[in-house]
Structures are given as structure tokens and as C-alpha cells.
C-alpha positions in Angstrom: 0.0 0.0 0.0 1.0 3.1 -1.2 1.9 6.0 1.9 -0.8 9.1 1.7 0.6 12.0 -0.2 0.4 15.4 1.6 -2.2 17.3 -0.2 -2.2 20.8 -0.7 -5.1 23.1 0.8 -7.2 24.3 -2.0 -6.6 28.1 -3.3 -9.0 30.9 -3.9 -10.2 30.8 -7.3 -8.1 33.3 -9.0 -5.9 33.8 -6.2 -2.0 33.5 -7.5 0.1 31.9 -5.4 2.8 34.5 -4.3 2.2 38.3 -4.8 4.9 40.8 -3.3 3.8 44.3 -3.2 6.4 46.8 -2.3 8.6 44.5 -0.5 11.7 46.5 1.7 14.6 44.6 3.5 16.9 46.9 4.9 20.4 45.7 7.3 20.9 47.9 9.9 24.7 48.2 10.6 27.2 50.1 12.3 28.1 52.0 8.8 24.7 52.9 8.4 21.0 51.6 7.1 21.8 49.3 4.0 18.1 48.7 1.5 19.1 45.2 0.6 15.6 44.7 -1.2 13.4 47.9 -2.2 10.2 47.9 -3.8 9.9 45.2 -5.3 6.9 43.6 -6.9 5.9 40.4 -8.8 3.1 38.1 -9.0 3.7 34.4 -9.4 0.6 32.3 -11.0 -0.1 28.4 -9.9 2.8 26.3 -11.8 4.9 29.2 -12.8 8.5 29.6 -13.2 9.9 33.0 -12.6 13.5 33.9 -13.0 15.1 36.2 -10.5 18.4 37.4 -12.2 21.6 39.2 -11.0 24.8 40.0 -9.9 26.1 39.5 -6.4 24.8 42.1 -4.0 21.4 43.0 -6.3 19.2 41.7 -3.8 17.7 38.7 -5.2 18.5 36.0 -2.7 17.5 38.9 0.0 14.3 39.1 -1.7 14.0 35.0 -1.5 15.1 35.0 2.3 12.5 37.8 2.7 9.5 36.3 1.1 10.8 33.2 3.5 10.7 34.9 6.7 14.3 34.2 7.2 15.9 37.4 7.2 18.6 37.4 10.2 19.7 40.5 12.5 20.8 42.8 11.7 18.6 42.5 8.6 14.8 43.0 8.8 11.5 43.3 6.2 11.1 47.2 6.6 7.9 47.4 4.7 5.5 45.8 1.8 3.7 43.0 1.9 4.0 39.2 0.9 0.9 37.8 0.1 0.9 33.7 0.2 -2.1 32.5 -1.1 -3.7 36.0 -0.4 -2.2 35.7 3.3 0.3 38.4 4.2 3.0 36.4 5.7 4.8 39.1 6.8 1.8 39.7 9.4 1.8 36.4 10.9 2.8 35.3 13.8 6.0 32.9 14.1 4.0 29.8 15.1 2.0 30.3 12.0 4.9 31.1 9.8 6.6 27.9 11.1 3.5 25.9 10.0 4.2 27.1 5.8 7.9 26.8 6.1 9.4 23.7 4.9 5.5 22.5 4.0 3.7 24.5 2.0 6.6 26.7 1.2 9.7 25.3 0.5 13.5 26.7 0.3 16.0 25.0 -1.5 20.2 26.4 -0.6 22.9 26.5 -2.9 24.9 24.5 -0.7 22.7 21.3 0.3 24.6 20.8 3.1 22.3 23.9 4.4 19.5 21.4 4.5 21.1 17.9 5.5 22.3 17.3 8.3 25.9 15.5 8.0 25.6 12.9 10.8 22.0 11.7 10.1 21.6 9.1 7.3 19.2 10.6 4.1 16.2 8.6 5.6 16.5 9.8 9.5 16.1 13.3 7.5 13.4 12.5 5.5 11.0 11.0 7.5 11.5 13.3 10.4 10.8 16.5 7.9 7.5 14.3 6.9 6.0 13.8 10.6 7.1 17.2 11.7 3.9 18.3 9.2 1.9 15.0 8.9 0.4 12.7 11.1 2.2 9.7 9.1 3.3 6.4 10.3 7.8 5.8 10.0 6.8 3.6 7.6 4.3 5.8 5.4 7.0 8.5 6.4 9.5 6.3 4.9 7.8 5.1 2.1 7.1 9.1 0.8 10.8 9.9 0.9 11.7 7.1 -1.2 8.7 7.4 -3.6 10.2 11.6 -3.8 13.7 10.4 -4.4 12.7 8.3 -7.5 10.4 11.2 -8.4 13.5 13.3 -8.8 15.3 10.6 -10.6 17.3 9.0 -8.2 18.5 6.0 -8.8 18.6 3.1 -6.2 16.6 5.3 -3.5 16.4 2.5 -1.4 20.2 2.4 -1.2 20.5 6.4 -0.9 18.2 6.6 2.0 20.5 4.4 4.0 23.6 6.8 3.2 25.1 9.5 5.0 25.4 12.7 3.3 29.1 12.7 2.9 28.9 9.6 0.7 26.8 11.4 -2.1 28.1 13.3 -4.7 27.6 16.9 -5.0 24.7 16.6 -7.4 23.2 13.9 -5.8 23.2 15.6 -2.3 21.7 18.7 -4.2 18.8 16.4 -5.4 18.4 14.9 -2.3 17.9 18.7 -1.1 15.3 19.2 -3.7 13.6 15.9 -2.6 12.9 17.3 1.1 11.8 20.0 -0.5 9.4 18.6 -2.2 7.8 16.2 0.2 4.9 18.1 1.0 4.6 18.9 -2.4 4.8 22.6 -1.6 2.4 25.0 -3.5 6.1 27.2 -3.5 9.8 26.5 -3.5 11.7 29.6 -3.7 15.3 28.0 -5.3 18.6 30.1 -4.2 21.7 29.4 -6.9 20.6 25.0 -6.4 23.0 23.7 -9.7 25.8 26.2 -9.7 28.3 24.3 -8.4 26.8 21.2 -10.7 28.5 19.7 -13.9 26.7 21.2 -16.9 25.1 17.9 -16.9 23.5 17.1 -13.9 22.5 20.5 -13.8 20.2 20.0 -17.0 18.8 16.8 -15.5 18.0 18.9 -12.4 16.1 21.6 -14.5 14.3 19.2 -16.4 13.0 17.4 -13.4 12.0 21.0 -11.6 10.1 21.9 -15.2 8.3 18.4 -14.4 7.2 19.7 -10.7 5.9 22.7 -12.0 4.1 20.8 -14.7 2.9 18.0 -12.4 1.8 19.3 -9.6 0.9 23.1 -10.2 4.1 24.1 -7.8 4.9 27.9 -8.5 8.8 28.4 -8.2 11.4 31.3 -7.6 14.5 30.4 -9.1 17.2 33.1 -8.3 20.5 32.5 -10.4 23.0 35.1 -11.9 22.7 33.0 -15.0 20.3 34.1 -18.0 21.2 31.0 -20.3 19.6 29.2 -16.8 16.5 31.4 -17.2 16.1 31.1 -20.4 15.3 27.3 -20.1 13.5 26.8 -17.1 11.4 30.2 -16.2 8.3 31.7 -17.7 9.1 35.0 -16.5 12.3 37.0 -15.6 12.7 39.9 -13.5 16.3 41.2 -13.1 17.6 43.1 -10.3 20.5 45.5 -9.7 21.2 47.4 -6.9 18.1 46.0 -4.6 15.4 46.8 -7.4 14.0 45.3 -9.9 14.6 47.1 -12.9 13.1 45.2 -15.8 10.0 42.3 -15.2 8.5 40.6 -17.6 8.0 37.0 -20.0 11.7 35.1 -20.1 11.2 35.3 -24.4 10.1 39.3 -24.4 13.0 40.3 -21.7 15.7 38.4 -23.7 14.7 38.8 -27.0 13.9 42.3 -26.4 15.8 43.8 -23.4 14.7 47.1 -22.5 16.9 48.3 -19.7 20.4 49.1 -20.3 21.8 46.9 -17.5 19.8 43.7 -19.5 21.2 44.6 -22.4 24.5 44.4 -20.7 23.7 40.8 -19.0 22.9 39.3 -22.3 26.0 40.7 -24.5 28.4 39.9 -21.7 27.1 35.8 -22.1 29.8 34.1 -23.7 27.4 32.6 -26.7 26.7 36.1 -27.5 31.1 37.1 -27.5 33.1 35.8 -30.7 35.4 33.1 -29.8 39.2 34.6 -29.6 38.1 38.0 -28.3 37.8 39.9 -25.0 34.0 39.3 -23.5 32.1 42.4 -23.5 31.5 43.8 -19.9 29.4 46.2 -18.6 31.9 48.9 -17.3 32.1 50.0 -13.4 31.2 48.7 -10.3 28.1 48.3 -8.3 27.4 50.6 -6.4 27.4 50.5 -2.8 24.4 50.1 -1.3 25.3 52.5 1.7 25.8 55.6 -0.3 23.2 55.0 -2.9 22.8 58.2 -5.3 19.7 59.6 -5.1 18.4 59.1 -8.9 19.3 55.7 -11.0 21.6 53.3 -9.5 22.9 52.3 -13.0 23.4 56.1 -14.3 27.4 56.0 -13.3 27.9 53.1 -15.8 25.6 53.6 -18.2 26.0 55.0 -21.9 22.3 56.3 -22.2 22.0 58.4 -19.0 21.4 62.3 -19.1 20.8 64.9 -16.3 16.9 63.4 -15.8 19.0 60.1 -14.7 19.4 62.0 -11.9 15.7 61.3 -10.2 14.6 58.0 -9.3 12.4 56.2 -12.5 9.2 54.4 -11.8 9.0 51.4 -12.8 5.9 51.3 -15.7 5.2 49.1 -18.9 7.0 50.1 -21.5 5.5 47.5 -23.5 2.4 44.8 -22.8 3.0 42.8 -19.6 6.8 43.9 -20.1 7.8 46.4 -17.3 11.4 48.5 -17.3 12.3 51.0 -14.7 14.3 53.7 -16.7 13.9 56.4 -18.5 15.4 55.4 -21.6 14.4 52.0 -23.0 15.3 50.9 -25.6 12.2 50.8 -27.1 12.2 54.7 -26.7 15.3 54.8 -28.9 14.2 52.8 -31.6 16.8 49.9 -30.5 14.5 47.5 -30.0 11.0 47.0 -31.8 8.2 44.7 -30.5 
């Protein structure tokens, strides 16, 4: 007999599954107040993919720590909402925040040693992250976590649940990681930089078996990476942050094919595919700024080729074209760049 799977709790009609709304995460630090995440809006649908793309130090695994609730001192969510389901988590108290994380929301690390624990075997793990939120049996407990290892393709999961984590690979251990993950068949799993350290290989096998949970069960993931050619794969949409905002939102085919913020444009002609082999890769000049001494107007102005005195204010982010959102004053629609 087969162990009860953990069923999710029906949705609203209509209801998406994560909506952010203004979303602020400052660090407060002896230098001075540091806006790690600012403003920042998205919607995420039932089974969607969205791509959360930058450098180090834009903000995006902030933002996924954020929506989380696990933002440590001296950081803390400053302001916005994060609406789970059409519940504000950032309202709830810590009991019932506990009761979504690692159940109905799930977080998966880029180093899987974040989630296992090195001196338990895989199946100690597993079954104790199943009865912490279900009233299963060990053996239905047990049953589950091998049924989830073969689901994500692991092979012998009978063997693998009697291992210790140090005698897995590095890819294994990371799919192991996405297993707990998905135990309770979360209705999110918000993915922080999972494959980077992976072979080119097992990180495609691991991006076609997340397509398949999104697919299969209606799970709605956040999948923050600093790579586009990741995005451009896996996601259905793509927003892209720099400097704790986002500054261009919209579907993974209309952002890429047609970037409209200069910092995009700089992401996508700095990927090697895009360079001719034998010369230098192209690089957006500068540094990021710091985040302490912010200027007051664009973040990007100081390294980018399109800015003018009016770079000097703060843009709103609005659609520049349908569903497609950039927060800068000259797009490149605007300059005849890019046509839709």
C-alpha cells in the first residue's frame, strides 16, 4: 500500500500563489542603514517559473530570504507585503509562519549541506521533515521519501536513504535537497543558486525534473540564479535586479529577446554565446554601487551609456510595453533599439 501523499489546501479561485507588493529589507549596521531589497513587486501564478536574475549584492536571494521569513539580524523586512495565497506572511505570527515553512513553502540552498544534516543518514532526515507536518506512520513516512527520491530521478533510493550525506556526490546531495523539498509537495519553493556548483550535466537533469514539478503538480517556483542561459530554459518569466530593485520584469522570451533596460542589455551581450570566440567578453563597465551611499536618482546612471541629467531622479517602474515592465527612462524601445 502506497503512503498518503500530503495534499495541498485548495486556493481561492483566481488567487495567485505569491504576490509581493512593495517588498523593503533593509540591514541595519554600524556603517549605516543598508536597503538590501526595495520595492519590489511580482506576481507568481499556480505552476509558474519566474527567474530572479543578478549579480552578487542585487538583492535577489534577500528578496527569496525575505519572502521566506528568514531574514537574520541585523537584517529585517522594513515594509511591503508578501501575500501567500492572499495571506500576508509578513503579518503572521511565528507559530504560524513555522507551520508554511518547509510544507507548504519550501527553500531549496545552494549549498545542500544547508538542509542535510551530516551525521543523520538521508532517511532519518526525510521521514522526520515528513512527521514534523503530517500525522504519518515511519513507515508511510518512509515510504514518501523514497517514492520523492525516485520522483526526482534518483536511482537506487532505497540504497540512498540508508547513506550519509558525505557519501553522495555533490549533485546527488543537491537532489536529495530538492527531494525534502518537495515532500509536501509545496504549493512554492523559492530556489537560491541550487545547480551552480553542478557539472553542466546534472545541472540540466535537475532543471528538467523541476520543469516536471511545475508541470505536475501546479508548484509555483522562484529560481534566483546570476545565470540568463539558466533562465532562459526553465522560467516563464524573468525579473532582473540591480542594486536592490527590480529594474526590468516581464515574459523570459520578451525580456531576452527584447531587453529594454540598459543593465539587460548588458547581462545578455556579456554571455559568452553572444562574445566571438578569440576575443575579449564584453563587460558592462564600473562597479556596483554601494548600497550604503546609494545616489539619489538611477543606480545604473554611473555606468551607463544612455543616462542624461533626468538620470538623476529616481524612475518608476511602468510598462513600456504589454506585460513587459522597465524602470528607466530610456528603453530601448524609446530609442528605436529594439521593436516589439
Amino acid at each position: 500500500m502506497s503512503a498518503a501523499r500530503p495534499v495541498a489546501a485548495p486556493a481561492a479561485a483566481n488567487v495567485p500563489t505569491l504576490e509581493v507588493r512593495n517588498l523593503r529589507t533593509h540591514f541595519f549596521t554600524r556603517a549605516g542603514t543598508l536597503p538590501a531589497v526595495d520595492d519590489v513587486s511580482f506576481t507568481l501564478e499556480r505552476g509558474k517559473i519566474l527567474g530572479l536574475v543578478g549579480e552578487s549584492g542585487s538583492g535577489k536571494s534577500v528578496t527569496g530570504f525575505s519572502i521566506m521569513g528568514l531574514v537574520d539580524a541585523p537584517g529585517r523586512v522594513v515594509g511591503g507585503q508578501v501575500l501567500f495565497q492572499g495571506r500576508d506572511l509578513t503579518q503572521l505570527a511565528p507559530r504560524e509562519l513555522r507551520k508554511l515553512q518547509g510544507n507548504r513553502i519550501a527553500m531549496i540552498f545552494q549549498d545542500p549541506m544547508m538542509t542535510l544534516n551530516p551525521v543523520l543518514r538521508v532517511d532519518v532526515q526525510m521521514i522526520e521533515t515528513v512527521r514534523a507536518h503530517n500525522n504519518m506512520s515511519k513507515s508511510q513516512a518512509r515510504e514518501l521519501a523514497r517514492d520523492t527520491l525516485g520522483m526526482m530521478g534518483i536511482p537506487s533510493p532505497e540504497e540512498r536513504l540508508l547513506a550519509y550525506p558525505h557519501q553522495l556526490s555533490g549533485g546527488m546531495r543537491q537532489r536529495v535537497a530538492i527531494a525534502i523539498a518537495m515532500l509536501h509537495r509545496p504549493d512554492l519553493i523559492i530556489a537560491d543558486e541550487p545547480t551552480t556548483a553542478l557539472d553542466v550535466t546534472i545541472q540540466a537533469q535537475i532543471l528538467s525534473e523541476v520543469q516536471k514539478l511545475a508541470q505536475q503538480h501546479g508548484t509555483s517556483l522562484i529560481w534566483i540564479t546570476h545565470d540568463l542561459s539558466v533562465v532562459a530554459g526553465l522560467a516563464d518569466d524573468v525579473a532582473v535586479m540591480y542594486a536592490g530593485r527590480i529594474v526590468e520584469h516581464g515574459k523570459v522570451d520578451d525580456v531576452l529577446d527584447r531587453p529594454q533596460h540598459p543593465y539587460t542589455v548588458g547581462l545578455i551581450d556579456s554571455l559568452p554565446s553572444n562574445n566571438q570566440r578569440g576575443q575579449r567578453l564584453r563587460q558592462i563597465p564600473g562597479m556596483t554601487p554601494n548600497l550604503l551611499t546609494l545616489p539619489a536618482g538611477c543606480a545604473f546612471a554611473a555606468r551607463c551609456a544612455r543616462a542624461t541629467a533626468q538620470c538623476g531622479q529616481q524612475p518608476a517602474i511602468t510598462d513600456v510595453l504589454p506585460g513587459h515592465q522597465v524602470r528607466c527612462f530610456h528603453p530601448s524601445r524609446q530609442l528605436g533599439e529594439v521593436t516589439a
